[in-house]
C-alpha positions as CSV (number, residue, x, y, z in Angstrom):
1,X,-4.3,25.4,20.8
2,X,-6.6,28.3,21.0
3,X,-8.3,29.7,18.3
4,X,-7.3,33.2,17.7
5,X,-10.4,34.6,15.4
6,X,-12.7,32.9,18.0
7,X,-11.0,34.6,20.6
8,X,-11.2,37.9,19.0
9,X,-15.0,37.3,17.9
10,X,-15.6,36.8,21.8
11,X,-13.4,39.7,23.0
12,X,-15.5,41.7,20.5
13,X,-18.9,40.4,21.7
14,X,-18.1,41.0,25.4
15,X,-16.0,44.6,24.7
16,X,-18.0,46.3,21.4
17,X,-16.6,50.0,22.7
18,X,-13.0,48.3,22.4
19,X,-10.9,49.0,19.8
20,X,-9.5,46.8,16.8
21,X,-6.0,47.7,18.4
22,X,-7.2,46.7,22.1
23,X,-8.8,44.1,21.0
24,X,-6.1,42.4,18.9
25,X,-3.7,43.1,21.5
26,X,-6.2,41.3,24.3
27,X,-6.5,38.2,21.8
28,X,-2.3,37.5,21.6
29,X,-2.3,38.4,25.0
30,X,-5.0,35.5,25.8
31,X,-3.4,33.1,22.6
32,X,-0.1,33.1,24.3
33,X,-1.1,31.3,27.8
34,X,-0.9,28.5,26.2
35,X,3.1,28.3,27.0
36,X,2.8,28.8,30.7
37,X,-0.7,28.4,31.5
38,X,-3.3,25.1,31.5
39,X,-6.7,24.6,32.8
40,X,-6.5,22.3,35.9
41,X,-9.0,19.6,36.5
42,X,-8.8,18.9,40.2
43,X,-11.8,18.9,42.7
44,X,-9.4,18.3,45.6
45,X,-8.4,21.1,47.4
46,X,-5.7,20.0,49.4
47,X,-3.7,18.7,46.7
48,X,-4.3,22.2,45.0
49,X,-3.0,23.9,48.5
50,X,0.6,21.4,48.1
51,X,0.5,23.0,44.4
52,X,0.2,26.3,45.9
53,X,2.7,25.8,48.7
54,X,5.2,24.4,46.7
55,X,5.2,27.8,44.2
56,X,2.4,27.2,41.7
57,X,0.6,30.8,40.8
58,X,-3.5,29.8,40.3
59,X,-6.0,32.2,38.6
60,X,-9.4,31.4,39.3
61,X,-12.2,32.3,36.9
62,X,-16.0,31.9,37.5
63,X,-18.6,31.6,35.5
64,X,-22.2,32.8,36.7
65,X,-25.3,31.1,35.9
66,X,-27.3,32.6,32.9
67,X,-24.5,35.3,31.7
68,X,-22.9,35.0,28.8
């Protein structure tokens, strides 16, 4: 389960012009995934193309080298 105050301590890091409202908002928004959305640990692609074929939605994040 994700931890709400450490989300909202990031949100706050990343967005300090954003309000308590926003960012509250942001943080249930993020808190919830955890019904409907998992991390997937899969380095083959074709097996993630079946997934997608077959109706699974995918979000892919990045993260950059060096940026926090």
């Amino acid at each position: 389960m994700i931890d709400r105050e450490k989300v909202l301590a990031v949100l706050r890091r990343r967005f300090p012009g954003a309000s308590d409202m926003d960012t509250a908002a942001a943080a249930n928004a993020i808190v919830g995934l955890d019904e409907e959305w998992r991390e997937v640990d899969c380095t083959d692609l074709r097996e993630l193309m079946d997934r997608l074929r077959s109706g699974h939605e995918f979000r892919l994040l990045e993260r950059f080298p060096g940026q926090r």
